[in-house]
ROSE-4610 file (N, C-alpha, C; in Angstrom, 1 decimal, always signed):
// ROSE-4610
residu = [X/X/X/X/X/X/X/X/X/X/X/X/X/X/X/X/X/X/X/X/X/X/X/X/X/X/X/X/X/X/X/X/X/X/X/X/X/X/X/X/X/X/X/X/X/X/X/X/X/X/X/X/X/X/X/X/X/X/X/X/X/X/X/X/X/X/X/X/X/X/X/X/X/X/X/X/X/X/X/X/X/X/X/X/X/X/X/X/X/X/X/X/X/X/X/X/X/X/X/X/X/X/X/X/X/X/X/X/X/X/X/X/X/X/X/X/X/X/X/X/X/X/X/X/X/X/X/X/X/X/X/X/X/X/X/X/X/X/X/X/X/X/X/X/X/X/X/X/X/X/X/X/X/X/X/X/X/X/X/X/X/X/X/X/X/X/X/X/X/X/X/X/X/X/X/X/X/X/X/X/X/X/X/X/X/X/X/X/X/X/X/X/X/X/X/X/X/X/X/X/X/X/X/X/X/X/X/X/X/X/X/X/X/X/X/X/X/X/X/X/X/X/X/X/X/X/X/X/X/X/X/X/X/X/X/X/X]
num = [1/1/1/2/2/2/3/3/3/4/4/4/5/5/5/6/6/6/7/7/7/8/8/8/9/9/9/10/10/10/11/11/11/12/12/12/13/13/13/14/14/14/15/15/15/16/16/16/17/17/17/18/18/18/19/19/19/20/20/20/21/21/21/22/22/22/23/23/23/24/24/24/25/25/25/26/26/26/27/27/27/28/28/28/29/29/29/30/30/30/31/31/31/32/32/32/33/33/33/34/34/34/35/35/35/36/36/36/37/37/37/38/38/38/39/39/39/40/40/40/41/41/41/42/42/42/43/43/43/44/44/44/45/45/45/46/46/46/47/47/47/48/48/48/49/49/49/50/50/50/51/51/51/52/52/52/53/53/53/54/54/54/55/55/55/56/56/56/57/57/57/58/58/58/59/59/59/60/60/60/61/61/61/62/62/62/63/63/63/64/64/64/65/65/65/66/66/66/67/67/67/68/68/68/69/69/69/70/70/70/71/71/71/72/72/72/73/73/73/74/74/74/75/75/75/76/76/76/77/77/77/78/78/78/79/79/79]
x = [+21.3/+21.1/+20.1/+19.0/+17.9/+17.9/+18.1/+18.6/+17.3/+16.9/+15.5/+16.3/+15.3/+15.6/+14.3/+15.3/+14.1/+14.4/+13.2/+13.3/+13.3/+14.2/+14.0/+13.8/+12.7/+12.2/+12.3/+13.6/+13.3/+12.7/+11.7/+11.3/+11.2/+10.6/+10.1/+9.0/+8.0/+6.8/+6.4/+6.9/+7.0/+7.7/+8.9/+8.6/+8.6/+7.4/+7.0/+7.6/+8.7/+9.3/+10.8/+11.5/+12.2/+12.0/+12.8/+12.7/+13.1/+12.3/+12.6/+13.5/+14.4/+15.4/+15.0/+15.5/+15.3/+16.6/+16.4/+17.9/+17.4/+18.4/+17.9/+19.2/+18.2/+19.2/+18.8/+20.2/+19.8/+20.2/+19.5/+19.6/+19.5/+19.8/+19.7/+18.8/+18.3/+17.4/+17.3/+18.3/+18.5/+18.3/+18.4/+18.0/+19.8/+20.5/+21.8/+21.6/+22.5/+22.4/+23.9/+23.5/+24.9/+25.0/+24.8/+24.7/+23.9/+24.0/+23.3/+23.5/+22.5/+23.0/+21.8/+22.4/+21.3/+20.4/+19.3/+19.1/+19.0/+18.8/+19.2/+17.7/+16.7/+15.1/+13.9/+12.8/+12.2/+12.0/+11.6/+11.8/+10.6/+10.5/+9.4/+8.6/+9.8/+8.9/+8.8/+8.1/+7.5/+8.6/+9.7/+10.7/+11.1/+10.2/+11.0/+10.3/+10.8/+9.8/+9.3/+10.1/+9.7/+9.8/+9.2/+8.8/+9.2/+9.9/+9.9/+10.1/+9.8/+9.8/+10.3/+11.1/+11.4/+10.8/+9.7/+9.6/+9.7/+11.0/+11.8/+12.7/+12.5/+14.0/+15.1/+15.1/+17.1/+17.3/+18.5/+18.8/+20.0/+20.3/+21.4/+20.4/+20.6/+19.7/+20.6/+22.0/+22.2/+21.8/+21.2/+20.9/+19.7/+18.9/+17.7/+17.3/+16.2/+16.3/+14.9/+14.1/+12.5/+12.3/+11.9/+11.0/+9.8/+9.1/+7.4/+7.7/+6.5/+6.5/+5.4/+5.5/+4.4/+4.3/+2.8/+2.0/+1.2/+1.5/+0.8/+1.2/+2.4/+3.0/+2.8/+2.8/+2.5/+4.3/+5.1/+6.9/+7.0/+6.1/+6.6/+5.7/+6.9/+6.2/+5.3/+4.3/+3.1/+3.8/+3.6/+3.8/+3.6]
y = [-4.9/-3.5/-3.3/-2.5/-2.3/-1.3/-1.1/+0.5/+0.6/+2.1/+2.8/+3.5/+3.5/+3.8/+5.5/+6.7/+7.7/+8.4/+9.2/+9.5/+11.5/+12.2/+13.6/+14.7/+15.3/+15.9/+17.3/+18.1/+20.0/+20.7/+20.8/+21.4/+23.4/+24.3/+25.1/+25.8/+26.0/+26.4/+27.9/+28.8/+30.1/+30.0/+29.3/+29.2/+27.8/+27.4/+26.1/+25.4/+27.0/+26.7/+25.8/+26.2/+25.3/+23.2/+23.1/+21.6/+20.9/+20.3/+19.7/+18.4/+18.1/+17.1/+16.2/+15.4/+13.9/+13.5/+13.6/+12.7/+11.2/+10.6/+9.0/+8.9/+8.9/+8.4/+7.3/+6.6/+5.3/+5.8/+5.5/+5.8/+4.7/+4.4/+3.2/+3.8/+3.0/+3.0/+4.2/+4.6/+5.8/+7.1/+7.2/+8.4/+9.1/+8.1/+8.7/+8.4/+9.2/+9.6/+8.6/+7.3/+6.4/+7.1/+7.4/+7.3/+8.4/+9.5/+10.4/+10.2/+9.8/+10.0/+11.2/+11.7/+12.3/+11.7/+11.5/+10.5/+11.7/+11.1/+12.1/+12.2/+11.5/+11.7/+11.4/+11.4/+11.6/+9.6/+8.8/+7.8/+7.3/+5.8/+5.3/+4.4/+3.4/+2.4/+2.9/+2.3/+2.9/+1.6/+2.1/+1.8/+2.2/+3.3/+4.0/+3.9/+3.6/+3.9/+5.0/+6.4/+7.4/+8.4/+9.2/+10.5/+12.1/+12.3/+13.8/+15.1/+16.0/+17.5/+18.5/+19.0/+21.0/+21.4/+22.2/+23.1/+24.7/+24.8/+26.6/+26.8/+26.1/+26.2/+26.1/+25.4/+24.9/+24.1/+23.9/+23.0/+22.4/+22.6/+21.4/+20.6/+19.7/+19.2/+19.4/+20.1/+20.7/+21.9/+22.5/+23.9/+24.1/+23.0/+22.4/+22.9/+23.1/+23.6/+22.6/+22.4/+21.5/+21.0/+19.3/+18.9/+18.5/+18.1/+17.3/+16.8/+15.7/+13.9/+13.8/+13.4/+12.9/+11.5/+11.1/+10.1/+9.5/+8.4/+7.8/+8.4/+8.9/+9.4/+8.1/+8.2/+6.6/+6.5/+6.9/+6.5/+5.3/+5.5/+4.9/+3.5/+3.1/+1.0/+1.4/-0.3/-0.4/-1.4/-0.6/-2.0/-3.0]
z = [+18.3/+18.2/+17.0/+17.2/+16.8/+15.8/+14.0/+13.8/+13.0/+13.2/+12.6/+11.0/+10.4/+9.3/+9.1/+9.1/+9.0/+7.8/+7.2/+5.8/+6.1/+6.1/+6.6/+5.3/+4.8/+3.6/+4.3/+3.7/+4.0/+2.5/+2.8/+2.1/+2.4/+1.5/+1.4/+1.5/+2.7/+2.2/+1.7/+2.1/+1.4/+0.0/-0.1/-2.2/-2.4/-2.8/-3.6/-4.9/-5.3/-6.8/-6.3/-5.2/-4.4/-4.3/-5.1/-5.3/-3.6/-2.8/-1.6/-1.7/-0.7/-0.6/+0.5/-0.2/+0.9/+1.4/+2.5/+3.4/+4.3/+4.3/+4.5/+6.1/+7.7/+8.5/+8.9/+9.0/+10.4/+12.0/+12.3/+13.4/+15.0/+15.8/+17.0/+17.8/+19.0/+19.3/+20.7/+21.0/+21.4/+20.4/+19.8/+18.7/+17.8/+18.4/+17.5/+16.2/+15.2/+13.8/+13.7/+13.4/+12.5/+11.4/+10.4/+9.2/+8.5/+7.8/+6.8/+6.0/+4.4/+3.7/+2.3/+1.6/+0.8/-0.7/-0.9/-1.9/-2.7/-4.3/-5.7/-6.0/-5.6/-5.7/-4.9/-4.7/-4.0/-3.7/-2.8/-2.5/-3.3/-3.8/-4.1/-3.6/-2.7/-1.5/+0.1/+0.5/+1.6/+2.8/+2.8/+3.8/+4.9/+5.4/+6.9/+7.7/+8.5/+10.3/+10.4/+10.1/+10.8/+9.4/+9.4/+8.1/+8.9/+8.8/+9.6/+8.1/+8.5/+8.0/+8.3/+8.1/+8.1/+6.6/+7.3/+6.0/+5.9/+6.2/+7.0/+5.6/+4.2/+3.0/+4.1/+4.9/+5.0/+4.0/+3.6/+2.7/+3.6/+4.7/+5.6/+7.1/+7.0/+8.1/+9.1/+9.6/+10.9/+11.1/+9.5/+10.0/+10.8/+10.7/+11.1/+12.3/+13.0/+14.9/+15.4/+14.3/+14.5/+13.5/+13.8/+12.5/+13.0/+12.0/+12.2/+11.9/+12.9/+12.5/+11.5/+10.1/+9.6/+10.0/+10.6/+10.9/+9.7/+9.3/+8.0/+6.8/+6.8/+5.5/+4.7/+3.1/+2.2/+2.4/+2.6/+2.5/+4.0/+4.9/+6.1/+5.8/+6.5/+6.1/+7.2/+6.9/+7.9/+8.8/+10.3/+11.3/+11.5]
């Protein structure tokens, strides 16, 4: 079993003074969520497969309804 490692950043674009959070899933290769967990700062190696975004100020990623894929984010490893 194959697990993805994705990095999910909600940010705020209407207030910028809003500090954005990072949540860290693993996930299998079906798209289920094993594991959520929240990191205490913004990441510094580039470990994830996949970069996604809400930037609606949710601060719960079920409140969530859409994210964006960032493509070449610097956080996502190179294949």
């Amino acid at each position: 079993m194959t697990k993805r490692k994705i990095l999910v950043i909600l940010s705020n674009r209407l207030n910028r003074n809003q500090k954005p959070r990072f949540l860290e899933l693993d996930c299998d290769e079906e798209g289920n969520i094993l594991k959520e967990s929240t990191l205490r700062s913004r990441p510094r190696q580039p470990r994830y497969h996949e970069v996604w975004e809400n930037d609606e100020g949710r601060t719960e990623f079920a409140a969530c309804h859409r994210f964006k894929r960032k493509y070449g984010h610097k956080l996502q490893k190179a294949r």
